[in-house]
N, C-alpha and C positions, 0 to 999 in steps of 0.2 A: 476540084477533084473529089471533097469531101462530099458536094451533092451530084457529084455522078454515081457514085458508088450507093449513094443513099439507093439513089434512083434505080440501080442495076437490082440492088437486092429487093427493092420495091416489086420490081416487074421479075426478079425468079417468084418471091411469095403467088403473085398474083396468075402467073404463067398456064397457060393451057398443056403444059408439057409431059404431065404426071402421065402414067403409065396406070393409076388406078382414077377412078369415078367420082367424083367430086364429094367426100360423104363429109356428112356435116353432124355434129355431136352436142346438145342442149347436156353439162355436166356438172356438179357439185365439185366441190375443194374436194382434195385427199384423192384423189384419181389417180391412176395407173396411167400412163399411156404407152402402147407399144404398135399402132401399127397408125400410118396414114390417115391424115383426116382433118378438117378442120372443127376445134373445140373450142365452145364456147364455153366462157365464163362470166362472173356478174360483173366485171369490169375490164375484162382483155378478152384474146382472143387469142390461142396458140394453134399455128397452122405447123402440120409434118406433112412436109411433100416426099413424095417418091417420085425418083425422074426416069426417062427412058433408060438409060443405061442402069440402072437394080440401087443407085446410090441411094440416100434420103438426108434432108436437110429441115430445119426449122424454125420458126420466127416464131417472137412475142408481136402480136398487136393490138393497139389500143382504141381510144374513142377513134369513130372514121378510118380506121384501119390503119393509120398513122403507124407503121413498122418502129416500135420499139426495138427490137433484138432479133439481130439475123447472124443462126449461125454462119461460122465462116464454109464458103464456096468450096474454099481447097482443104476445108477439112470434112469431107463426108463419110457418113458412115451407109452400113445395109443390113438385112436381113439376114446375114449371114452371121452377124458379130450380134452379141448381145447385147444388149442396148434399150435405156429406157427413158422416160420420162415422168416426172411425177410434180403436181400440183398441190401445196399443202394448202391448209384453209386458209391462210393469207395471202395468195394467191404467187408464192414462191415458186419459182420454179426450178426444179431439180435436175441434172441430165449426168445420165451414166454409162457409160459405154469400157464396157470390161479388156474388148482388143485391142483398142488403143489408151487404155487406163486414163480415161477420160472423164470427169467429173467436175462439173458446174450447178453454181446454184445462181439463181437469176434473182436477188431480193428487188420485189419492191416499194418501191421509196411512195413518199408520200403525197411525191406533186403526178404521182402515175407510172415515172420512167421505170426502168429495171435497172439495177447497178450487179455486174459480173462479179462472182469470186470464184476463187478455187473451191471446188468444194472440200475436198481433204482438208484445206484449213479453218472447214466450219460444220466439222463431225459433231461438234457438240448441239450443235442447231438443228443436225436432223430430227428428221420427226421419225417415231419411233417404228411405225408402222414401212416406211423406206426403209427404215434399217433394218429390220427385222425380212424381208424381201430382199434384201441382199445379201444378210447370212444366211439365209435358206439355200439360196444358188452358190454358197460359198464363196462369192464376189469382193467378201470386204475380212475374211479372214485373217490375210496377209499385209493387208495397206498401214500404214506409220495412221496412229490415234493422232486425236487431237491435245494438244499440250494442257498439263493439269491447271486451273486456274484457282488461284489464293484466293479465302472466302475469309 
């Protein structure tokens, strides 16, 4: 079951189904992302698809395309909802979506994989430039901080 599903998200990443033009992105850490496209980096590869019906989904991919992290199917989001992506220079990957108070940071690890967390519980990890892009749009105003840590 566990390599079907590998496989299903394999073939949405890869799918001819997009609704936009295949564009392809040579980019540095610290990036913005907010519309469609597949972005290169010096070690992964993050693809946003947009699909027929206006929804949009996104995967980490690594050497040979090998689908590290596929957002979940049934949770998409669109253009309607504000929503973003951001790459910090370790090649972290950050995802925020305001209507459905959604927040992920993708670390990764050292043998290449990405390990999930909440992001709310790693506010203190953001990088400062994200946060400062989210208080601008008033996004992170009202959210619970992250707990003070004993020095």
């Amino acid at each position: 079951m566990k390599k079907l599903l590998t496989l299903l998200a394999a073939s949405l990443l890869a799918t001819a189904c997009s609704k936009q033009p295949r564009i392809e992105y040579n980019v540095k850490p610290n990036t913005f992302i907010r519309e469609a496209g597949k972005y290169h980096f010096k070690d992964m590869e993050l693809v946003v698809r947009g699909l027929e019906d206006g929804t949009i989904l996104y995967g980490i991919a690594g050497e040979k395309s090998k689908v590290l992290y596929q957002h979940p199917i049934t949770k998409p989001f669109s253009d309607y909802q504000y929503w973003m992506l951001y790459v910090d220079n370790a090649e972290n990957v950050w995802f925020y979506n305001s209507d459905l108070s959604e927040f992920m940071v993708h670390f990764k690890q050292p043998d290449g994989s990405y390990a999930t967390q909440d992001g709310f519980g790693n506010l203190d990890k953001m990088p400062k430039d994200l946060k400062a892009e989210l208080e601008k749009h008033n996004n992170f105003k009202n959210r619970p901080q992250a707990p003070a840590t004993k020095q």
